[in-house]
C-alpha positions as CSV (number, residue, x, y, z in Angstrom):
1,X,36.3,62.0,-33.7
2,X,38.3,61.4,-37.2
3,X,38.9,64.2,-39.5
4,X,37.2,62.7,-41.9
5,X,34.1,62.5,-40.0
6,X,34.4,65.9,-39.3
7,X,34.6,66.9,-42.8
8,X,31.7,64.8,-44.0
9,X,29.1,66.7,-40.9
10,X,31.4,69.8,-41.8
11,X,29.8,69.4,-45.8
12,X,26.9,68.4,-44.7
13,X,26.5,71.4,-42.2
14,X,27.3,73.5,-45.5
15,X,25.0,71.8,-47.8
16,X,21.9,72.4,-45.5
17,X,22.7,76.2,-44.7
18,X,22.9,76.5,-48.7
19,X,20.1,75.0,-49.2
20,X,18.3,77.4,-46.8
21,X,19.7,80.5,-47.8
22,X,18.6,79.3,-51.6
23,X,15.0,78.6,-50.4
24,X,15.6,82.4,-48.8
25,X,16.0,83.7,-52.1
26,X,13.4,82.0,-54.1
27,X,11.0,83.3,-51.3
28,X,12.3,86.7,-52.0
29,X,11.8,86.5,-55.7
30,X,8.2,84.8,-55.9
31,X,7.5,88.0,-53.3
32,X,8.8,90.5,-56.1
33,X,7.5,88.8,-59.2
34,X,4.1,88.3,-57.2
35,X,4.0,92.3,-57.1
36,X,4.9,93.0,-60.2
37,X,2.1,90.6,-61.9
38,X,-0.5,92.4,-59.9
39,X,-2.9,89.4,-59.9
40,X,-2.3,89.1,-63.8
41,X,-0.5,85.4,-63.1
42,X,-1.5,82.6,-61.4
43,X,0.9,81.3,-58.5
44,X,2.3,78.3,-59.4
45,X,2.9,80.3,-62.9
46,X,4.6,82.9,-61.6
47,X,6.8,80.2,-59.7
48,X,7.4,78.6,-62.5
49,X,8.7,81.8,-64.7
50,X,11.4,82.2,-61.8
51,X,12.6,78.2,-62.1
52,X,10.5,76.5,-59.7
53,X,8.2,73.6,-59.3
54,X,5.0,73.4,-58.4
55,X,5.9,71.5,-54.9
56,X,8.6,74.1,-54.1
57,X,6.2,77.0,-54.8
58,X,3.1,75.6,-52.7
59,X,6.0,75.4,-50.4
60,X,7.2,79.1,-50.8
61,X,3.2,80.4,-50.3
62,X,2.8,78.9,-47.3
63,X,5.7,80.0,-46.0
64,X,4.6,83.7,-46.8
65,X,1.1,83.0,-45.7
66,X,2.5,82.2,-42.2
67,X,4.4,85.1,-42.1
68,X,1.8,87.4,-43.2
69,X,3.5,88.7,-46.2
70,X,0.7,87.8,-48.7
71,X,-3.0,86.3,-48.3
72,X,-5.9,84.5,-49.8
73,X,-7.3,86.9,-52.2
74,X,-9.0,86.7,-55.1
75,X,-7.1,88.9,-57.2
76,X,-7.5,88.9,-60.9
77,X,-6.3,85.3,-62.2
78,X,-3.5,85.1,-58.8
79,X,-5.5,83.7,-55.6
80,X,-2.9,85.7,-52.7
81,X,-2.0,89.3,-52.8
82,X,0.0,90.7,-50.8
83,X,-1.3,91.8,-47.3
84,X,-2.0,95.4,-46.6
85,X,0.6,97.0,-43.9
86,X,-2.8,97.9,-41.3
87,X,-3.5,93.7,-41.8
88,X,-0.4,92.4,-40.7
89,X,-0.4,95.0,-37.8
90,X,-3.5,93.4,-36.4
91,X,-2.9,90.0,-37.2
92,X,0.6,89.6,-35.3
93,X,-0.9,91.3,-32.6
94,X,-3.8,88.7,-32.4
95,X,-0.9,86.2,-32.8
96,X,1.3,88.3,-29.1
97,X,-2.1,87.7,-27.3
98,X,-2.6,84.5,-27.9
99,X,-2.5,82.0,-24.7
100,X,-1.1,78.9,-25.4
């Protein structure tokens, strides 16, 4: 393989891992502003109020809805809250018993 090749998967490589640890951190701060609003926001709102777009934060929910970090709550204007600790206990042990 040419150098060059190398270098162009090498930035590549880079590129992508950047763009993960990014989505990491917007995940993080929709979490945090998410608590703070206390159901006082909607979603894509609060999203909005820390840069992103409505695509990217549908995105971001569902990723937090898979992990159990948050769920579908009615709660003030917001529709997730974030899950209770004795929730998320049960749910991912529903999720170690589960046959597939």
């Amino acid at each position: 393989m040419k150098s060059k090749q190398l270098i162009q998967r090498f930035i590549k490589m880079t590129s992508t891992f950047q763009k993960k640890i990014k989505r990491m951190r917007d995940k993080d701060k929709f979490l945090e502003v998410l608590v703070k609003s206390n159901g006082h926001h909607n979603a894509i709102d609060l999203g909005a109020q820390i840069g992103l777009d409505e695509n990217t934060t549908m995105e971001i929910i569902m990723q937090l809805l898979a992990e159990y970090k948050i769920e579908y709550a009615v709660n003030g204007v917001c529709d997730y809250s974030l899950m209770r600790s004795q929730n998320r206990v049960k749910r991912s042990d529903k999720q170690k018993n589960f046959i597939y």
